[in-house]
N, C-alpha and C positions, 0 to 999 in steps of 0.2 A: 768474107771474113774467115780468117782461119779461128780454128778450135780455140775457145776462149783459155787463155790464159791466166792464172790469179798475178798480181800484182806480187813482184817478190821484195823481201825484208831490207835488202842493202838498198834499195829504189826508196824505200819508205824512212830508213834511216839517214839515208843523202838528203830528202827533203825536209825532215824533222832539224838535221844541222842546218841546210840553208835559213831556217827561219828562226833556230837559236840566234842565229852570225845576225840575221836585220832586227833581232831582238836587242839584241848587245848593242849595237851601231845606233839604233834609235835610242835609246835608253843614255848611252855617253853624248849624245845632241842636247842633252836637255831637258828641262820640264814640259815643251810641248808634245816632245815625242815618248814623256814616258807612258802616256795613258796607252798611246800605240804599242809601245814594246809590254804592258804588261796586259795586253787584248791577244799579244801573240802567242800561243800554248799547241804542243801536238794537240791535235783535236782525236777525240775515241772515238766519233763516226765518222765516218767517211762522208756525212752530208754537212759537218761542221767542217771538216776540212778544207771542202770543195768552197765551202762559203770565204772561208779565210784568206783560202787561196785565191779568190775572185780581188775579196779588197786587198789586197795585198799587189793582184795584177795593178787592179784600175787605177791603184795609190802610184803605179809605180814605183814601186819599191821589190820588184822580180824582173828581169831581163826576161825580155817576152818571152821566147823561149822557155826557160825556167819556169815562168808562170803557167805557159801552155803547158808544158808537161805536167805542173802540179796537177793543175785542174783535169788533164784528161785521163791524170795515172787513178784518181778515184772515182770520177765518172766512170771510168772503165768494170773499175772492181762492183760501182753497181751494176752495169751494165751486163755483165760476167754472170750474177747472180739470178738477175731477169733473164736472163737465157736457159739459164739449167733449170729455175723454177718452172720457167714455159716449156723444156723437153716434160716435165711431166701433167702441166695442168693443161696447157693447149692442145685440144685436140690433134689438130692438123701437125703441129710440131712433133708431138710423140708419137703419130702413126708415121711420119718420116721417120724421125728414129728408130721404133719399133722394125721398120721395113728393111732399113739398114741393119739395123741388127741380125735379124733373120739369113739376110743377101749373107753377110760375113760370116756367121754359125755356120750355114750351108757350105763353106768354105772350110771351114775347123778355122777360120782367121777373128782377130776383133774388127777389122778393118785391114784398108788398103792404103800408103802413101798416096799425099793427093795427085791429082790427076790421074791413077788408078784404080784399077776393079773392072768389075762387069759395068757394062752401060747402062742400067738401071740405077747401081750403086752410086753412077758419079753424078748422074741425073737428081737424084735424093739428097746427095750432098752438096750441088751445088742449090737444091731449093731448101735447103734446110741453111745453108749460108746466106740467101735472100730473106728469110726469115727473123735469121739472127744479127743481120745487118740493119733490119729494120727497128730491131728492138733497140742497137745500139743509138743508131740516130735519136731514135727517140728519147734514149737516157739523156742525149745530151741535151735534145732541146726542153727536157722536162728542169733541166738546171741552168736555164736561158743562156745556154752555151751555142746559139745558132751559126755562126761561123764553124766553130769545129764539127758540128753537128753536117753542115753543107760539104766541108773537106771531106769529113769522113766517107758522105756518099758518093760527093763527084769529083774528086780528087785526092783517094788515098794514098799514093805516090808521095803527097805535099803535107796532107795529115800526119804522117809516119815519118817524113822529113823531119818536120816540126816537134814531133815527139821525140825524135831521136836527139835531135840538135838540143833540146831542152834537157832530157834525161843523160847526155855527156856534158852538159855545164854542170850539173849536178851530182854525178855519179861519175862520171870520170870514164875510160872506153874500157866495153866488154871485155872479160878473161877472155884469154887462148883456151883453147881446148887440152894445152899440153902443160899449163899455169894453175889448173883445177887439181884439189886431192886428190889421189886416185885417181891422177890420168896414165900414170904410168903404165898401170896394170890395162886401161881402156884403150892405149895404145902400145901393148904388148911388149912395151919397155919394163926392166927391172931397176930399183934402183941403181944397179952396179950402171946402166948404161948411159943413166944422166950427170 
């Protein structure tokens, strides 16, 4: 597992519109789908969303994909949170950390790009990544998500397929590096030169 990442805002707003659009959709079908369309709401936790976004899969009413991706973008964001809680409550997690931290001090560095450092270093962080891998599985089967939960461990290749292919039905494909504010100046462009 790489370094957890938070879940970003335009991923949360791409979602929040796909379930306005089958809110709409269901609601102009009819009186049996208004009770549906007026059940659909952003949810303000992330464990109501994950719920929504479950009936929402099994209703069929999310291309699987899309669905997948709901469900694993706030699974994640728990998942994310149980990690940084356990660098400090877990023993064994925060003296990896701790040890890491020291290796990299000793250094004057915060850290090393991965698959870099001393051998000790990448040693701690790949057991600090078995650690955090474990926590994530486990998010997921705490919200009877055992298929993503089984990708995640032994097939994240297909995991990350399936998240990506969901997160571009819904969000549409990553900026360029050169499409972002302020890339000019990051890529040592001035405006005169675009």
């Amino acid at each position: 597992m790489k370094r957890p990442r938070r879940p970003d805002f335009e991923a949360a707003a791409a979602i929040a519109a796909k379930l306005n659009e089958i809110a709409r959709t269901h609601q102009a079908k009819g009186a049996g789908n208004r009770q549906l369309a007026a059940g659909l709401r952003v949810a303000d936790r992330p464990e109501d969303a994950i719920a929504l976004y479950q009936n929402l899969r099994d209703g069929n009413f999310l291309q699987a994909d899309a669905g997948f991706f709901s469900i694993a973008f706030h699974i994640e964001d728990i998942a994310y949170d149980r990690v940084a809680n356990a660098e400090v409550s877990d023993p064994e997690l925060k003296d990896i950390c701790d040890r890491r931290r020291a290796i990299a001090e000793a250094e004057g560095l915060e850290g090393w790009p991965m698959g870099e450092g001393p051998e000790e270093y990448r040693l701690l962080l790949a057991e600090w990544n078995r650690i955090a891998d474990r926590i994530v599985v486990g998010t997921f089967r705490d919200f009877g998500e055992e298929e993503m939960a089984d990708l995640y461990r032994d097939e994240p290749e297909e995991f990350h397929r399936r998240r990506e292919a969901g997160r571009f039905l819904l969000c549409g494909p990553l900026p360029t590096v050169s499409s972002l504010p302020g890339a000019g100046a990051l890529l040592g462009k001035d405006d005169a030169d675009e």
